[in-house]
Backbone as a printed PyTorch tensor [residue, N CA C, xyz], in Angstrom:
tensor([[[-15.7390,   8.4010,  -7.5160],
         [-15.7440,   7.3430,  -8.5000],
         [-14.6180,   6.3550,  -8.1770]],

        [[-15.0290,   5.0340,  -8.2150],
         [-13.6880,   4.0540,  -8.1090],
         [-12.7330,   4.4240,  -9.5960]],

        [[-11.3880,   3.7850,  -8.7040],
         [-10.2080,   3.5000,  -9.8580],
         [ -9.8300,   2.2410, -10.4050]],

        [[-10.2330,   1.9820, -11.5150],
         [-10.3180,   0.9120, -12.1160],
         [ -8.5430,  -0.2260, -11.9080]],

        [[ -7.7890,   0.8950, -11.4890],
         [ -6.4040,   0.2310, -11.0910],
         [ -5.9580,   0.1630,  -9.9920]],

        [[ -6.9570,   0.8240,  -9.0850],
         [ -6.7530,   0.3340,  -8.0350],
         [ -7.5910,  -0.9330,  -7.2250]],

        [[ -8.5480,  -1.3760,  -8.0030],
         [ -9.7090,  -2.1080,  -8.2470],
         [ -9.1210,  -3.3380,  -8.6360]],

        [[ -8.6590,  -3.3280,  -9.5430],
         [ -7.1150,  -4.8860, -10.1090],
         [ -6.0400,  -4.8410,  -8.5170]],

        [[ -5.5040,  -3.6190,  -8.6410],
         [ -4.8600,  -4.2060,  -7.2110],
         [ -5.2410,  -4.4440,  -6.0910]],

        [[ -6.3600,  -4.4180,  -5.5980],
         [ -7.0920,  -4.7990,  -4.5000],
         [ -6.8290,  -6.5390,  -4.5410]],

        [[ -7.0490,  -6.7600,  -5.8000],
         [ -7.1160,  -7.9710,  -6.4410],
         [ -5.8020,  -9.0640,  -5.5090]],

        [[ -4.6470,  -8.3730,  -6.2200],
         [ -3.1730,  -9.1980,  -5.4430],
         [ -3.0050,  -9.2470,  -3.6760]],

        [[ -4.1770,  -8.6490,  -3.2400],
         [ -3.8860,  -8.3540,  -1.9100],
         [ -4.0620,  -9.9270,  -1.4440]],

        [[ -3.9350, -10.4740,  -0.4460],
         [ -4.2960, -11.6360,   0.4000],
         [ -5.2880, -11.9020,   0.3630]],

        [[ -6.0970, -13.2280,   0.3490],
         [ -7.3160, -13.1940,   0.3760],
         [ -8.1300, -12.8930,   1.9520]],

        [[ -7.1040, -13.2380,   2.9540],
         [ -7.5100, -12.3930,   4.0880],
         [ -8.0010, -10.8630,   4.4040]],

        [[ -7.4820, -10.4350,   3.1820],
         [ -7.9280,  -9.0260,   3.9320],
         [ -8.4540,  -8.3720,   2.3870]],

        [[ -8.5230,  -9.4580,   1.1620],
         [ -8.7510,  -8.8950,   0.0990],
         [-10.1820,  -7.9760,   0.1820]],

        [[-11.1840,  -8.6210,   0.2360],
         [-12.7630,  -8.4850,   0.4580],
         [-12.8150,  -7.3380,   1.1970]],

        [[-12.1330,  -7.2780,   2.4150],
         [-12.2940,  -6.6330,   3.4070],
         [-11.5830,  -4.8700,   2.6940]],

        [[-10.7350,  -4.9370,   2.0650],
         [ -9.8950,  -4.2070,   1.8040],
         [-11.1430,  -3.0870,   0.3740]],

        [[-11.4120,  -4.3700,  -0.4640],
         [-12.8660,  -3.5860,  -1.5360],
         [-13.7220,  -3.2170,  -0.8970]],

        [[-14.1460,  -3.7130,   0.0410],
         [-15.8330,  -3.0730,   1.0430],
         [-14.9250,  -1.4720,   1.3470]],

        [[-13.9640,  -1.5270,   2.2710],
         [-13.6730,  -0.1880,   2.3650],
         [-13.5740,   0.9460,   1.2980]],

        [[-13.0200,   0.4950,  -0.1890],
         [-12.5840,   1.0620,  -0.7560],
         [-13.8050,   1.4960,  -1.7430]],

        [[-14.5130,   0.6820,  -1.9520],
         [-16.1710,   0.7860,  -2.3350],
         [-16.7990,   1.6770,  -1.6430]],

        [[-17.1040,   1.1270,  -0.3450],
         [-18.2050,   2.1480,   0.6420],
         [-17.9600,   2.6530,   1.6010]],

        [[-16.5350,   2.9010,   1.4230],
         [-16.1490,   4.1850,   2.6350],
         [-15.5540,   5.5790,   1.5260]],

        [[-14.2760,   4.8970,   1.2850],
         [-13.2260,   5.5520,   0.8190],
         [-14.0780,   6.6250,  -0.4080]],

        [[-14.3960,   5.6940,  -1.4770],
         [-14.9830,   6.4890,  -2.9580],
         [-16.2090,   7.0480,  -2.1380]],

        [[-16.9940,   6.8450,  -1.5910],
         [-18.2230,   8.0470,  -1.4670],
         [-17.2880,   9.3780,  -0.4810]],

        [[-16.5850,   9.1010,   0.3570],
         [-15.4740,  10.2800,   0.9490],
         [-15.2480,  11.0610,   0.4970]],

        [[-14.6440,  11.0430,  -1.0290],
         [-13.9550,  11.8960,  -1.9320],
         [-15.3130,  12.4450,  -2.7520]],

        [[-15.5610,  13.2540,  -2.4060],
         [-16.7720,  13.8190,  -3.4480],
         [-15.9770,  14.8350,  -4.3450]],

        [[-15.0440,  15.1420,  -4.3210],
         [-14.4550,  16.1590,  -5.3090],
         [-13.7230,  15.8100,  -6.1880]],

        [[-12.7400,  16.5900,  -7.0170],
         [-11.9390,  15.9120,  -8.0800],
         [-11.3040,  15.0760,  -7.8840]],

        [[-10.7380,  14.8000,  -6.7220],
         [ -9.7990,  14.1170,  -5.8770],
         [-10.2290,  12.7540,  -6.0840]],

        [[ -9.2780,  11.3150,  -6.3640],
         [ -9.8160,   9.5110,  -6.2810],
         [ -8.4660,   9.5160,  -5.4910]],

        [[ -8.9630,   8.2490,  -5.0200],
         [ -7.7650,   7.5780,  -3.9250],
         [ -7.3570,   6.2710,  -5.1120]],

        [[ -5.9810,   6.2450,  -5.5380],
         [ -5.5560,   5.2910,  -5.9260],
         [ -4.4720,   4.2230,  -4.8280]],

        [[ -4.2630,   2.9640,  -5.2010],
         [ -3.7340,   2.2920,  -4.2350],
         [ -2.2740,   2.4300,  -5.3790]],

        [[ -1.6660,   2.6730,  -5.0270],
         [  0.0160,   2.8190,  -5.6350],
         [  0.8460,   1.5120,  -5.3760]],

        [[  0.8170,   0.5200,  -4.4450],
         [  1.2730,  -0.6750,  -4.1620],
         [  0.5440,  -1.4090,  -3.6910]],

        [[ -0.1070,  -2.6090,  -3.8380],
         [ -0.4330,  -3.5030,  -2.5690],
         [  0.7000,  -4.4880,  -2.6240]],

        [[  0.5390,  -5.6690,  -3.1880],
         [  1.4370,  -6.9590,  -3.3530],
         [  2.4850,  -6.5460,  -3.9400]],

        [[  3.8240,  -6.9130,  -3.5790],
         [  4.7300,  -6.8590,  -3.9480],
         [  5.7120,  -7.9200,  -3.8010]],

        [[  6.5450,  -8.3630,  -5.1620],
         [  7.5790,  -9.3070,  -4.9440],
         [  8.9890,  -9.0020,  -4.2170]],

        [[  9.4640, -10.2930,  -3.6850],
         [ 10.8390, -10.0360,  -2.9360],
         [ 11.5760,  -9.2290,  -4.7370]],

        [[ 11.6930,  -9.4730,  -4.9330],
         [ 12.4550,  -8.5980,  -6.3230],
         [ 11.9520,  -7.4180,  -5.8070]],

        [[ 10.2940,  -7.1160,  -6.4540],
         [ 10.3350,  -5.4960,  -6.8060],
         [ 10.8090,  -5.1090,  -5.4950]],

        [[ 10.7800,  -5.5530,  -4.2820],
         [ 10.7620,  -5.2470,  -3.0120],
         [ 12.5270,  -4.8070,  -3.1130]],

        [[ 14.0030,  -5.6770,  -3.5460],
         [ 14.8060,  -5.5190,  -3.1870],
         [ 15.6460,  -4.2240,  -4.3340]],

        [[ 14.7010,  -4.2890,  -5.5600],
         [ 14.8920,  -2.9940,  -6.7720],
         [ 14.7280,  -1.3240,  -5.4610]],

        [[ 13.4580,  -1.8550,  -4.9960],
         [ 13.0590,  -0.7100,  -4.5190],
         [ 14.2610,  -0.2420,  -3.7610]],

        [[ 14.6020,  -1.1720,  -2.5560],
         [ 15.7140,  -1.2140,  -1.2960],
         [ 17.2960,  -0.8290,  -2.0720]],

        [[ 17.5400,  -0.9650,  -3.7750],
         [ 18.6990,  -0.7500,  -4.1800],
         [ 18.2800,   0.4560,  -4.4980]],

        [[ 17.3900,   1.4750,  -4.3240],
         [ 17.1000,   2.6290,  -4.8040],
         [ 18.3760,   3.7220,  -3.3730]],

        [[ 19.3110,   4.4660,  -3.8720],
         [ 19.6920,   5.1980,  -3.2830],
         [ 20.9550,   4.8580,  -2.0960]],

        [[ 20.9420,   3.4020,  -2.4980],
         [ 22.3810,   2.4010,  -2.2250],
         [ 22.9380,   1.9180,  -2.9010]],

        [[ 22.6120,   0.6900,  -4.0280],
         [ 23.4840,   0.7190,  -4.7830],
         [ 23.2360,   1.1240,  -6.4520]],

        [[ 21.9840,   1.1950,  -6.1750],
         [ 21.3390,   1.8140,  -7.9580],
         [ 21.0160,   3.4800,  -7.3290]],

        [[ 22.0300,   4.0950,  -7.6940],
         [ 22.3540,   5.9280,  -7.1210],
         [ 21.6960,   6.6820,  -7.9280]],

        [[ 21.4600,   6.5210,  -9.4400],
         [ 20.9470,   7.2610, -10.3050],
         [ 19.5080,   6.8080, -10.9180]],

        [[ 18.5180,   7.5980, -11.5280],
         [ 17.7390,   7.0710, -12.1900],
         [ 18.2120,   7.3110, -13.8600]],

        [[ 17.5310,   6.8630, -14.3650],
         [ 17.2520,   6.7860, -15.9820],
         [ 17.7480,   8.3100, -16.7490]],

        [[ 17.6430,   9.3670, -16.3020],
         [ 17.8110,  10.1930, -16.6740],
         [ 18.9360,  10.8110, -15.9940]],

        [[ 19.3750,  10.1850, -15.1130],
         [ 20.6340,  10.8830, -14.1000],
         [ 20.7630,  11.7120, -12.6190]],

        [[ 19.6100,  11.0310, -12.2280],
         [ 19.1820,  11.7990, -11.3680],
         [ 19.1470,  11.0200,  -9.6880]],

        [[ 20.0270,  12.0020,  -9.1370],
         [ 20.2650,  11.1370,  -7.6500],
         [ 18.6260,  10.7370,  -7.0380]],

        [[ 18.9480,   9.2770,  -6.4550],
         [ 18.2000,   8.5100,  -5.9420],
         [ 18.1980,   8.7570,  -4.5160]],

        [[ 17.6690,   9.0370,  -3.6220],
         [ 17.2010,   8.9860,  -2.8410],
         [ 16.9940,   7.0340,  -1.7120]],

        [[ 17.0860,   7.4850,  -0.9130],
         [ 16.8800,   5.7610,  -0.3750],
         [ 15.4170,   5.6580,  -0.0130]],

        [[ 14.4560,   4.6280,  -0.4870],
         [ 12.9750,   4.6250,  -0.3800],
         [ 12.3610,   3.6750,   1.2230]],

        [[ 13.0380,   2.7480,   1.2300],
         [ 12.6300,   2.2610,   2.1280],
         [ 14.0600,   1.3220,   3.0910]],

        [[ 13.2510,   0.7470,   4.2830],
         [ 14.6440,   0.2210,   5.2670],
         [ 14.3860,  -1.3410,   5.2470]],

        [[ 13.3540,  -1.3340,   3.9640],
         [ 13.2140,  -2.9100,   4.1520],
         [ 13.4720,  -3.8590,   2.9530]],

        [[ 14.3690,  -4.8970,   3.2260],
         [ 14.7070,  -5.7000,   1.6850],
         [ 13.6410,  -6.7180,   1.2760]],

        [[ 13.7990,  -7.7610,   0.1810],
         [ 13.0540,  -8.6740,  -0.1090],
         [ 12.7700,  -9.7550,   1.4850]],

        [[ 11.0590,  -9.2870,   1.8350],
         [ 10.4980, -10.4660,   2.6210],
         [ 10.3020, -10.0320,   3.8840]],

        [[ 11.2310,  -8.5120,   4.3530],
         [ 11.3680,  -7.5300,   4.8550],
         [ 10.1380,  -6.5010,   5.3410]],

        [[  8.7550,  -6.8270,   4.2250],
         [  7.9710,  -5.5340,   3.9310],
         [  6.0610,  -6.3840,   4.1990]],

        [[  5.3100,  -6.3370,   4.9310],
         [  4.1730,  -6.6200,   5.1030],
         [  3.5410,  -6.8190,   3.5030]],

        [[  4.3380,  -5.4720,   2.8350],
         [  3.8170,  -5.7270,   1.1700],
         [  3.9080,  -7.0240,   0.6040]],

        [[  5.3340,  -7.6890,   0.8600],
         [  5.5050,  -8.5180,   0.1840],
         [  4.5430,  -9.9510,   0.5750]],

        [[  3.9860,  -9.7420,   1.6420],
         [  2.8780, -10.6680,   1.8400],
         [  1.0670, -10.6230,   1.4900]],

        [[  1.3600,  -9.1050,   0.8890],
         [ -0.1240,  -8.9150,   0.6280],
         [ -1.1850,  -8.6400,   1.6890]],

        [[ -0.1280,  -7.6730,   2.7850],
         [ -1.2150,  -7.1900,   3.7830],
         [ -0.5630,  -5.9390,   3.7470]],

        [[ -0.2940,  -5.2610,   2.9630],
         [ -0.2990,  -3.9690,   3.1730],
         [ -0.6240,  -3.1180,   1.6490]],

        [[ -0.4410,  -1.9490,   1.8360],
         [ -1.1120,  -0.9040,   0.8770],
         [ -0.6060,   0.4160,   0.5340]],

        [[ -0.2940,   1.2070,  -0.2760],
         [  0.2970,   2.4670,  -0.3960],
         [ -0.7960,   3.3380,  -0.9240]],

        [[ -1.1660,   4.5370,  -0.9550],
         [ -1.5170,   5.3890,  -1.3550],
         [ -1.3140,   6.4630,  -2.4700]],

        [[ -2.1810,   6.7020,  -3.2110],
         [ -1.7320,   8.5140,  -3.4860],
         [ -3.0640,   8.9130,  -3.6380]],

        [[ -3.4780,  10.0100,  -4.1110],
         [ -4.3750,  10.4500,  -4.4640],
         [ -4.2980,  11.3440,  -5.7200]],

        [[ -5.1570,  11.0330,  -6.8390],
         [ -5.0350,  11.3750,  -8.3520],
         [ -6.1730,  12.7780,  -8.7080]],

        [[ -5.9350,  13.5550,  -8.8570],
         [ -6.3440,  14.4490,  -9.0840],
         [ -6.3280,  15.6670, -10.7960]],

        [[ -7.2680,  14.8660, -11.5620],
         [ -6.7110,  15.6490, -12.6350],
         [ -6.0620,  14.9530, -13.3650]],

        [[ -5.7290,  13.6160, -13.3250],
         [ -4.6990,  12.6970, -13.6580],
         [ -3.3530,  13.0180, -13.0000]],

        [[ -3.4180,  13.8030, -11.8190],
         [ -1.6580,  14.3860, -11.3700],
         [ -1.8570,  13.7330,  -9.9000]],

        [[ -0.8260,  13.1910,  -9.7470],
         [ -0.9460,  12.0890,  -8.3740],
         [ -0.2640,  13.6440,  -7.1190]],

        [[ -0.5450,  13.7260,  -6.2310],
         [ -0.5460,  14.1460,  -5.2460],
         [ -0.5180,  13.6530,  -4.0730]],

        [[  0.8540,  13.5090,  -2.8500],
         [  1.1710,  13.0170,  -1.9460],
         [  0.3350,  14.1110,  -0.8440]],

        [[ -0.0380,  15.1620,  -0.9530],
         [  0.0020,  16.0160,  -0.1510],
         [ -1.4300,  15.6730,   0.6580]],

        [[ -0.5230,  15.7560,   2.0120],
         [ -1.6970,  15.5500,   3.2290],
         [ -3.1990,  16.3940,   4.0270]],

        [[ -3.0790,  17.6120,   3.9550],
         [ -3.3360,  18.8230,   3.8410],
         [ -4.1990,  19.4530,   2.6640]],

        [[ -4.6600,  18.8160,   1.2760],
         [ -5.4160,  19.7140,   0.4640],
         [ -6.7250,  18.9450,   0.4540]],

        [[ -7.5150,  19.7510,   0.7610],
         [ -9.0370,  19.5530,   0.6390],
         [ -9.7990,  19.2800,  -0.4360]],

        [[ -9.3890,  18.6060,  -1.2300],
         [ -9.6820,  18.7510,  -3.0080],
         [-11.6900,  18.7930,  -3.4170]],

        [[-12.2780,  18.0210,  -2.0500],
         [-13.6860,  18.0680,  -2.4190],
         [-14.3750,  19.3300,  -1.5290]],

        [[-13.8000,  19.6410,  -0.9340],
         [-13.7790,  21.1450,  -0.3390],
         [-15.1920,  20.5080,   0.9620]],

        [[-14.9810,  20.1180,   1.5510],
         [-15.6330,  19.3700,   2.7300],
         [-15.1460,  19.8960,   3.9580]],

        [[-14.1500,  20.3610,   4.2640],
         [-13.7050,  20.9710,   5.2200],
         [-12.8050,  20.0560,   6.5920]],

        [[-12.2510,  18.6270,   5.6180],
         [-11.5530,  17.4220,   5.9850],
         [-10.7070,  17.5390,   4.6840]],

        [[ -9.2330,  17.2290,   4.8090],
         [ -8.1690,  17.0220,   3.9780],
         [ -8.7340,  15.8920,   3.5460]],

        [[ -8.3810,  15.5860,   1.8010],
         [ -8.7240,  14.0650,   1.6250],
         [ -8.1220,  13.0420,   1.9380]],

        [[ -6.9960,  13.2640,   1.9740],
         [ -6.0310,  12.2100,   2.4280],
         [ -5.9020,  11.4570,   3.8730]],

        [[ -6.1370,  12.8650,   4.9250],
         [ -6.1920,  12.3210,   6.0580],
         [ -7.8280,  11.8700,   6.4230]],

        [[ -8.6370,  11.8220,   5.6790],
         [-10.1340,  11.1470,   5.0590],
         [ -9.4650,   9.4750,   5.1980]],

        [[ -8.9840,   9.5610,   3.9960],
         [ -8.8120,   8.1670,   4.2450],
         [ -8.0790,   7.1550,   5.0220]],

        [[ -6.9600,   8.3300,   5.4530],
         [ -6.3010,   7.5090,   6.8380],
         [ -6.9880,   7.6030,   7.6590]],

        [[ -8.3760,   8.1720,   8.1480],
         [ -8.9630,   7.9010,   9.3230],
         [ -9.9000,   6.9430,   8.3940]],

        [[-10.5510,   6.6690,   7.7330],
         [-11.2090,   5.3830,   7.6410],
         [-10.1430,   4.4790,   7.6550]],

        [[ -9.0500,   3.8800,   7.1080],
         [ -8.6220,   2.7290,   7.0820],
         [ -8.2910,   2.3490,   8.8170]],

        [[ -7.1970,   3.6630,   9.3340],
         [ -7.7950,   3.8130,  11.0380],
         [ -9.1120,   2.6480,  11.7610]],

        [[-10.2080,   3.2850,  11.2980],
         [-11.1210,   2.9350,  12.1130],
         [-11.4870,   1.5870,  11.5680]],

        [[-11.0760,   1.4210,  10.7080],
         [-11.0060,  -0.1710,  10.4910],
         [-10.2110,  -1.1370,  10.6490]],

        [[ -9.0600,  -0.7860,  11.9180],
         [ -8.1210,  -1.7270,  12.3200],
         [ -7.1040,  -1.7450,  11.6720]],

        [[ -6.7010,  -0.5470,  10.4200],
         [ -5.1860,  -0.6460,  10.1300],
         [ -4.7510,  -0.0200,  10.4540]],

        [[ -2.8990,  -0.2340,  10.8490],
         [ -2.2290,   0.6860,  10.5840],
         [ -1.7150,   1.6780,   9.8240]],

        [[ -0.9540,   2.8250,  10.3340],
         [ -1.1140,   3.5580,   9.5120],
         [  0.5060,   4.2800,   9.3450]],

        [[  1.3050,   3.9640,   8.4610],
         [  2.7800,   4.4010,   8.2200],
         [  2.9030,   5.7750,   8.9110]],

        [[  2.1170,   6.8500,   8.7930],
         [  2.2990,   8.5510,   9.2390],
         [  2.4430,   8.2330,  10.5900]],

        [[  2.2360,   6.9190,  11.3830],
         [  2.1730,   7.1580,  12.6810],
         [  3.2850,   6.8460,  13.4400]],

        [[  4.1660,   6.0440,  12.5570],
         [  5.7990,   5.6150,  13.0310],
         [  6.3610,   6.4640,  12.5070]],

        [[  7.5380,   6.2000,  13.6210],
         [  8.6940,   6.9040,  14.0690],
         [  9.5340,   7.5280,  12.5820]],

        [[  9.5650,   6.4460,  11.8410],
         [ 10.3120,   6.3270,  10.2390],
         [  8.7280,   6.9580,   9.2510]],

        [[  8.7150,   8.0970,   9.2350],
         [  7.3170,   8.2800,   8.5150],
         [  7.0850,   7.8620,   6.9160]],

        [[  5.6800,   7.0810,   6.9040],
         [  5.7130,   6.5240,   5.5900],
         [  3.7520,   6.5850,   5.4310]],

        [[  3.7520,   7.9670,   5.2960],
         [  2.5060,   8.1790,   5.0330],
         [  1.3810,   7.6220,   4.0270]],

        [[  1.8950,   7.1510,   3.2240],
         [  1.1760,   6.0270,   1.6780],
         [  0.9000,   4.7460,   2.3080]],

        [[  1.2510,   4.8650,   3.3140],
         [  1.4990,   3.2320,   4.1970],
         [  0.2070,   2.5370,   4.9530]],

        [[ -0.3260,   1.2630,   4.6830],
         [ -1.0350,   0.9820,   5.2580],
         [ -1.0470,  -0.1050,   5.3250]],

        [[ -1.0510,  -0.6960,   6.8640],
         [ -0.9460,  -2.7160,   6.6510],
         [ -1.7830,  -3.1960,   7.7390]],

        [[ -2.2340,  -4.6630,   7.4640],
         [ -2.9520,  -4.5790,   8.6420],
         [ -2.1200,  -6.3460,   8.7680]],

        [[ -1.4500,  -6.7710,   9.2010],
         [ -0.6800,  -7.6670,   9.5150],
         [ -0.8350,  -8.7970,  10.3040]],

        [[ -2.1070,  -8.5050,  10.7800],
         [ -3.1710,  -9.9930,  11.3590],
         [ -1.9940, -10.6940,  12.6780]],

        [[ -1.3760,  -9.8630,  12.9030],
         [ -0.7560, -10.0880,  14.3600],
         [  0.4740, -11.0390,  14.4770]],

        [[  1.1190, -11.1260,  12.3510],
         [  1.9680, -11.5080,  12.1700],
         [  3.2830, -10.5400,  11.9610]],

        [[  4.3160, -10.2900,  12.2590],
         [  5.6620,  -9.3910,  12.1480],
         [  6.0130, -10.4790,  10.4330]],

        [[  7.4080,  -9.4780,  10.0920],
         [  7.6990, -10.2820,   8.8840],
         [  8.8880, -11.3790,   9.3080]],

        [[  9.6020, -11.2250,  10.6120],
         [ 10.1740, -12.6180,  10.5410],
         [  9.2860, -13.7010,  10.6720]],

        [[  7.7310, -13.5440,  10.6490],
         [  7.3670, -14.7480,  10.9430],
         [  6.7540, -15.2850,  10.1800]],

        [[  6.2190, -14.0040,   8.7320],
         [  5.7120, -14.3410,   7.7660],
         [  6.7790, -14.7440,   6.9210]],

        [[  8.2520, -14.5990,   6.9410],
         [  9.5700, -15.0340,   6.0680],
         [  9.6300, -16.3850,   6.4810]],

        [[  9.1090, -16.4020,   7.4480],
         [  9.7120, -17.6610,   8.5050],
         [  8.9500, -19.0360,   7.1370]],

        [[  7.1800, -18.7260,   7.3830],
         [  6.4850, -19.3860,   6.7950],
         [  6.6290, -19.7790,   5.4970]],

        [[  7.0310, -18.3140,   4.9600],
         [  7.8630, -18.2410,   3.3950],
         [  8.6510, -19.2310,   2.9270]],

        [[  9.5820, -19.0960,   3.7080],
         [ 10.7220, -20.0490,   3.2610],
         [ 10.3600, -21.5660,   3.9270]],

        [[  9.5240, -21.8910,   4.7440],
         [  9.0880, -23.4470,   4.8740],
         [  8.3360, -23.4560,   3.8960]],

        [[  7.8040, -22.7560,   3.1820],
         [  6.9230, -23.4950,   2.3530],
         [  5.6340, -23.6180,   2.6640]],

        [[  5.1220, -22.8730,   3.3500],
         [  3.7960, -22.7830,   4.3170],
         [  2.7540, -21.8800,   3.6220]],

        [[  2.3890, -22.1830,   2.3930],
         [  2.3330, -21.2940,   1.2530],
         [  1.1460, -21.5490,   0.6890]],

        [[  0.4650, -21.2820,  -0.1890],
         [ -0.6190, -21.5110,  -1.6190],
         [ -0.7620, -20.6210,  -2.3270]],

        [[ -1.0290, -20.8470,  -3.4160],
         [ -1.6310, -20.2760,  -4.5750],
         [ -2.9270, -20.0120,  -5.0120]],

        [[ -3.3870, -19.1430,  -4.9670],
         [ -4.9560, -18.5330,  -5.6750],
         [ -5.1020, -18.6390,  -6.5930]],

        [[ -6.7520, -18.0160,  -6.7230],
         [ -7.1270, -18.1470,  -8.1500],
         [ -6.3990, -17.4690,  -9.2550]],

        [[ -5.7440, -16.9760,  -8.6650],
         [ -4.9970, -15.5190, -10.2320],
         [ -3.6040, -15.7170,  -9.8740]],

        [[ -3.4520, -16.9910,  -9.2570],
         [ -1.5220, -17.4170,  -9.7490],
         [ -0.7570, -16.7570,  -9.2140]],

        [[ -1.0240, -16.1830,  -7.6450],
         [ -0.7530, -15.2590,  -6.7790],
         [ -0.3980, -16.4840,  -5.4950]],

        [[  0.9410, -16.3670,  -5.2140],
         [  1.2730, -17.2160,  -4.0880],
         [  1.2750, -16.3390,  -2.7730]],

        [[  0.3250, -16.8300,  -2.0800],
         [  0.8510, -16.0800,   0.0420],
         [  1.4170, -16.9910,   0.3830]],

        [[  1.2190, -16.6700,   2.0860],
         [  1.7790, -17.4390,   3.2320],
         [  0.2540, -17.7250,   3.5290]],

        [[  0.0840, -18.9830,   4.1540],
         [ -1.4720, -19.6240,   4.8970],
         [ -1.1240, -18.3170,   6.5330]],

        [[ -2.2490, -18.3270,   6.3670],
         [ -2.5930, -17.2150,   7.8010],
         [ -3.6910, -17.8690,   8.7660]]])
């Protein structure tokens, strides 16, 4: 079954790879999962803010809400992150309503992990895939149209830009 929130965030993705990004997630991904198991998208678009909140996670914001050491999440700041341009994607998989990172459980009992299900479809559709670098970031998925981010910052900050229908600014690609 699709996820109705991951269905809105498909939405913020680029319009380059938006379409492209629902066909997969429509008619690959959801018929894949035949078991309890849905693939939710946990990030697509992201702002240089949420992007540099994230990057103060476990440097200079140490604790969470309840007191609890932070961990460092990522090596990339605001403008830094394929996310923040709307070509990339995070993962989890919801099970039960309980999100599950784990790579390894078979939840529709198919005799394929679900997770690595869907990293081989997004795979075979020309993205990358975070589990495969050096810095592992398995939720990770971008497909970056053969731009790096100094060059999408580059565009950023000239102003090389527009706005969509839903008040969502990119970079022109």
């Amino acid at each position: 079954m699709a996820d109705q929130i991951t269905l809105d965030r498909i939405q913020t993705l680029h319009p380059r790879v938006r379409q492209e990004v629902d066909n997969i997630y429509r008619n690959q991904i959801v018929p894949a999962l035949t078991g309890t198991a849905t693939c939710r998208f946990a990030y697509t678009l992201r702002t240089f803010a949420e992007q540099n909140a994230i990057y103060a996670q476990g440097r200079t914001k140490l604790f969470d809400a309840n007191g609890n050491r932070l961990g460092i999440v990522t090596k990339a700041k605001g403008g830094q992150s394929i996310h923040n341009y709307g070509l990339a994607l995070d993962i989890v998989l919801i099970n039960y309503r309980q999100a599950s990172w784990q790579t390894n459980i078979d939840f529709d009992k198919d005799g394929r992990a679900d997770w690595m299900e869907v990293v081989n479809i997004f795979k075979a559709n020309g993205w990358e895939w975070g589990g495969d670098w050096k810095f592992k970031d398995r939720p990770h998925f971008q497909k970056s149209l053969g731009y790096d981010w100094r060059t999408l910052l580059q565009k950023w900050n000239s102003g090389d830009t527009f706005v969509d229908a839903n008040g969502l600014k990119y970079v022109n690609l």
